[in-house]
C-alpha positions in Angstrom: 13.6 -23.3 0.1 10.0 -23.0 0.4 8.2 -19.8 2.0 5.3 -19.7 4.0 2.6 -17.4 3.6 3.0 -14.6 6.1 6.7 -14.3 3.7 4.8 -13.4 1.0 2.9 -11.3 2.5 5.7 -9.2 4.1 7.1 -8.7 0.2 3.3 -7.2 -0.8 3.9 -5.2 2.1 7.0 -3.6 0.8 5.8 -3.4 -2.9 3.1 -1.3 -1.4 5.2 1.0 0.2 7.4 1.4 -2.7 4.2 2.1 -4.8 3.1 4.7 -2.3 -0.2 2.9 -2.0 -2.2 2.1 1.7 -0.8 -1.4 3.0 -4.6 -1.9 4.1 -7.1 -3.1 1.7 -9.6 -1.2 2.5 -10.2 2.2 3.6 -10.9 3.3 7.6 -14.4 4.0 6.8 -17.6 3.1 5.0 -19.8 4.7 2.4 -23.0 3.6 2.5 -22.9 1.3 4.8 -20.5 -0.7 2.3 -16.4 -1.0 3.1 -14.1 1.4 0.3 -11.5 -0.6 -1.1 -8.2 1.1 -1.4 -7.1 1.2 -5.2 -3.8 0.6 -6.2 -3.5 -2.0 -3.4 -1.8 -5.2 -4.3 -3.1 -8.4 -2.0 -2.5 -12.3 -2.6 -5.3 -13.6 -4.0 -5.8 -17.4 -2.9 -7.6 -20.4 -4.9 -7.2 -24.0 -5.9 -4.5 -24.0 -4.1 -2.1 -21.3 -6.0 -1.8 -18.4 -5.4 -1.5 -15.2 -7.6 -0.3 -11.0 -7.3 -4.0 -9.0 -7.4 -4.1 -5.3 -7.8 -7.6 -3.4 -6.6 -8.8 -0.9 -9.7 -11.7 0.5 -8.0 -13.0 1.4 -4.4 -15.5 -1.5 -5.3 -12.9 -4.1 -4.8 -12.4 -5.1 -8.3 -8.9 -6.4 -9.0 -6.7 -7.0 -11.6 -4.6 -10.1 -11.5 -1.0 -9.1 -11.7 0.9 -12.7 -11.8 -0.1 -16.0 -12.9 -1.3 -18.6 -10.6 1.7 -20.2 -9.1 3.0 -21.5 -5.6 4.0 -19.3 -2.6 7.2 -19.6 -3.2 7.8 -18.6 -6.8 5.1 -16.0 -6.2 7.5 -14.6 -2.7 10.5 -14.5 -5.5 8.4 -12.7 -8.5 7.8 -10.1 -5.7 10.8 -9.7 -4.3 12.5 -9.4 -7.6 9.6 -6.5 -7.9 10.7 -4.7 -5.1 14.8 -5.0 -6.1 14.1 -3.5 -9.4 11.9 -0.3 -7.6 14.5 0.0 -4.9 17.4 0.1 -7.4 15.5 2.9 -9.7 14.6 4.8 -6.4 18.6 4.7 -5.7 19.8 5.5 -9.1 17.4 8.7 -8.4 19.0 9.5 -5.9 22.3 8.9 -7.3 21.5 11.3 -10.1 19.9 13.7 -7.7 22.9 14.2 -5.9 25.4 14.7 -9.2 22.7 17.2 -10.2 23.6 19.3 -6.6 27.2 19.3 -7.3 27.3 20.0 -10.8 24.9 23.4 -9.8 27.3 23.9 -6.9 30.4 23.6 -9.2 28.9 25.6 -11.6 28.1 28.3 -9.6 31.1 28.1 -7.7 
């Protein structure tokens, strides 16, 4: 099924948040008189008609391209399958946080 582009755009959103990076690009003020770009931010960048995952790797605005060119939809899927594999770690975390409590509860029972 094809995606459009504000679906992509909702899966950078949530890689962002699970990388604990700013879901704006840049920052809420200027230095200089020149916008700060927020690093660690991941954006769709857009040309020739493909699109591609960028990553900013300085408050400059350089980026680091992340995924090959491809269309919106594979790229939606590459990102989503992103986000499944941090949200999976992030509850096996948790998982092994919790066993940790009750094993020192049991323990010093």
């Amino acid at each position: 099924m094809r995606k459009n582009i504000e679906e992509v755009e909702y899966q950078v959103r949530r890689l962002n948040k699970r990388m604990n990076v700013s879901t704006e690009k840049y920052l809420p003020y200027k230095k200089n008189g020149r916008l700060i770009s927020n690093v660690g931010h991941f954006y769709i960048g857009h040309a020739y008609g493909s699109y591609r995952l960028e990553k900013i790797v300085n408050e400059f605005g350089g980026c680091s391209d992340i995924t090959i060119s491809t269309t919106k939809t594979n790229l939606y899927y590459i990102i989503k399958g992103m986000v499944d594999i941090l949200d999976e770690q992030r509850y096996k975390q948790q998982d092994l946080n919790e066993q940790g409590a009750i094993r020192h509860r049991l323990l010093n029972a």
